[in-house]
TIDO-832292 format. One record per residue (C-alpha): x, y, z. Coordinates in Angstrom, 1 decimal, decimal comma. Layout:
BEGIN
+--------+--------+--------+
!     c1 !     c2 !     c3 !
+--------+--------+--------+
!      X !      Y !      Z !
...
+--------+--------+--------+
END
This chain:
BEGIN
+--------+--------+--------+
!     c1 !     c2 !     c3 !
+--------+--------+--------+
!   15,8 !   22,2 !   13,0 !
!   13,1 !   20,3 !   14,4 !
!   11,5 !   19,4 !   11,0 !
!   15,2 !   17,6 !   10,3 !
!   15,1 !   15,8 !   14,0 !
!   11,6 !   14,4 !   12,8 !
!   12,6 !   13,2 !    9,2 !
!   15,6 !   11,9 !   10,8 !
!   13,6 !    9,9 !   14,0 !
!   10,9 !    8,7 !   11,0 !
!   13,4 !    7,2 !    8,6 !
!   15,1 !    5,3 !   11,9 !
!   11,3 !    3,7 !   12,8 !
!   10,3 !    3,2 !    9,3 !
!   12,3 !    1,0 !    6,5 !
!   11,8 !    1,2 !    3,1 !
!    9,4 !   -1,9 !    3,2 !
!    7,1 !   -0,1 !    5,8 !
!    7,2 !    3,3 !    3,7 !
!    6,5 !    1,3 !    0,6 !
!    3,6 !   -0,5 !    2,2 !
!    1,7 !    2,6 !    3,8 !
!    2,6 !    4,3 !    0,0 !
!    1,0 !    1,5 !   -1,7 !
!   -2,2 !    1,6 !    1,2 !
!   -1,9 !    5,2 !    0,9 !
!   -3,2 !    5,0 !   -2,9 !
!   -6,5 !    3,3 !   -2,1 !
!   -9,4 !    5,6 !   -3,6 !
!  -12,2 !    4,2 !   -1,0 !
!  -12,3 !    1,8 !    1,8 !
!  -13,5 !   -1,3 !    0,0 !
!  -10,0 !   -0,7 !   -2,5 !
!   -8,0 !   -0,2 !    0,5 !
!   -9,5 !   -4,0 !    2,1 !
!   -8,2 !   -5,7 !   -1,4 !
!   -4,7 !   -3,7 !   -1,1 !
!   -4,4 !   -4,8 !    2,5 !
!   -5,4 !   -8,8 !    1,4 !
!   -2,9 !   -8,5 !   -1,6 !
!    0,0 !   -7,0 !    0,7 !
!   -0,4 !   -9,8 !    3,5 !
!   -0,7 !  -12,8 !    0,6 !
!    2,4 !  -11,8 !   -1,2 !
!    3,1 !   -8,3 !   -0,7 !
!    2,7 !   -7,6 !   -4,0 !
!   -0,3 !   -6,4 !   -5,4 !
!   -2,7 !   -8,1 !   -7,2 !
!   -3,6 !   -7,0 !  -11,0 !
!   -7,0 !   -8,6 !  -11,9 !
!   -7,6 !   -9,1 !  -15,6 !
!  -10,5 !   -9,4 !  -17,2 !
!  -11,8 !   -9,6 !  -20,6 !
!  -14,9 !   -7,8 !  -20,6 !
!  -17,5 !  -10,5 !  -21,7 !
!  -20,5 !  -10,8 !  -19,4 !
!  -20,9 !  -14,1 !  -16,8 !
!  -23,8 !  -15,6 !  -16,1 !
+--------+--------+--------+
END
């Protein structure tokens, strides 16, 4: 009973954009991953993909 009183009090504090954005943070493997997610989410809220093609810079 309580466990469905808590579900029910988190979905009416939380909206889907709020669960999708600490699911997203959520993911990050190490603190320095979870900066760039946070940086992405508040520039566009989307994240960033970062291509590269491999060749060395000087």
């Amino acid at each position: 009973m309580f466990a469905k009183f808590a579900k029910t009090l988190n979905e009416f504090f939380f909206t889907t954009e709020d669960q999708e954005r600490e699911s997203y943070l959520g993911k990050s493997v190490d603190f320095v991953d979870l900066e760039h997610r946070i940086h992405a989410f508040e520039m566009n809220h989307q994240p960033i993909t970062l291509y590269s093609d491999g060749a060395p810079r000087n």
